[in-house]
N, C-alpha and C positions, 0 to 999 in steps of 0.2 A: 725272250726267246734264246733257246742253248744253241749254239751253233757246232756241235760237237767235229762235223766232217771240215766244217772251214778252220777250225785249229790243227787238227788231222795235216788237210793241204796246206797249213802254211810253214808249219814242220818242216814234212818233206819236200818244203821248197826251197830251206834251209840246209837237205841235203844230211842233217844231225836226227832223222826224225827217232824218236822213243816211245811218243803216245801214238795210238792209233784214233780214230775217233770213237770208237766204243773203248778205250782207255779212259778217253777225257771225259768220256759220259761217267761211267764208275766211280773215278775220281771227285769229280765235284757233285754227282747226285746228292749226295748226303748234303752239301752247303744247298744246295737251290731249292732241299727239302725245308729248309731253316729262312732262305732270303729271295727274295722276288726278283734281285738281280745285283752283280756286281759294278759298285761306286767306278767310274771310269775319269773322273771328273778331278780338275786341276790338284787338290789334294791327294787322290788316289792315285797320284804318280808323282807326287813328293821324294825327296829323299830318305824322308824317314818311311818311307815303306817300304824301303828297298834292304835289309841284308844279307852281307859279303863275310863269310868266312875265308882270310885266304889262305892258301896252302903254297907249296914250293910249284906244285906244279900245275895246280888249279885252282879255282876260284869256286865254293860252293856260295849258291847266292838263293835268297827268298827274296818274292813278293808277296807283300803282304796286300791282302786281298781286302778293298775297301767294302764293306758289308751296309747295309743302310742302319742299322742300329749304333755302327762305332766301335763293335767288338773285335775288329781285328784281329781274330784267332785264325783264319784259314790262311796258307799260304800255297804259293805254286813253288816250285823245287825248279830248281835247274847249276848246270856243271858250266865252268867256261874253261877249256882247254886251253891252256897258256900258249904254251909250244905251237899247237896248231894254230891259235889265233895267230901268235908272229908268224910265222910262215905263209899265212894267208892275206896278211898284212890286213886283218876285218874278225872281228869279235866268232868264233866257233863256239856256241852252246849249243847245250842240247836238254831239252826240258826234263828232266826226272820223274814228276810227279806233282802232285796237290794232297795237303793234309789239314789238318784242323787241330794247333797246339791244344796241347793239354797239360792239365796241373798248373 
């Protein structure tokens, strides 16, 4: 089951919201056209699923979206605002988006 509106409200209760919930529907259609549902499970929040590009004054970061086959190619996008997370003394993301590497 997609829960499109309860990622929507958990956004905006982060206050950084970007997706709306007919974003995150758009977004992942195409993957839950391909997979029955996303790995949530002790490897699917490893640290190798996780990267961190970092910058001087941000942090762009993937997860990498555990698929039941093992292909690994979707990821969820998100920005971590440096400056604002020290000032808030607590991590400020904000989710960007969901893609499906290629090539």
């Amino acid at each position: 089951m997609q829960r499109w509106q309860a990622l929507a409200e958990l956004e905006a209760d982060s206050g950084r919201a970007v997706l709306d919930a007919e974003d995150w529907r758009t977004a992942l259609e195409d993957y839950f056209a391909e997979h029955a549902y996303i790995d949530t499970g002790p490897d699917a929040r490893g640290p190798h699923m996780l990267l961190v590009e970092r910058e001087p004054t941000r942090w762009l970061v993937q997860q990498i979206l555990g698929d039941p086959e093992g292909h690994r190619d979707w990821r969820i996008l998100a920005e971590i605002d440096l400056a604002a997370s020290e000032a808030a003394g607590e991590l400020v993301m904000a989710v960007t988006g969901a893609h499906r590497v290629t090539g």
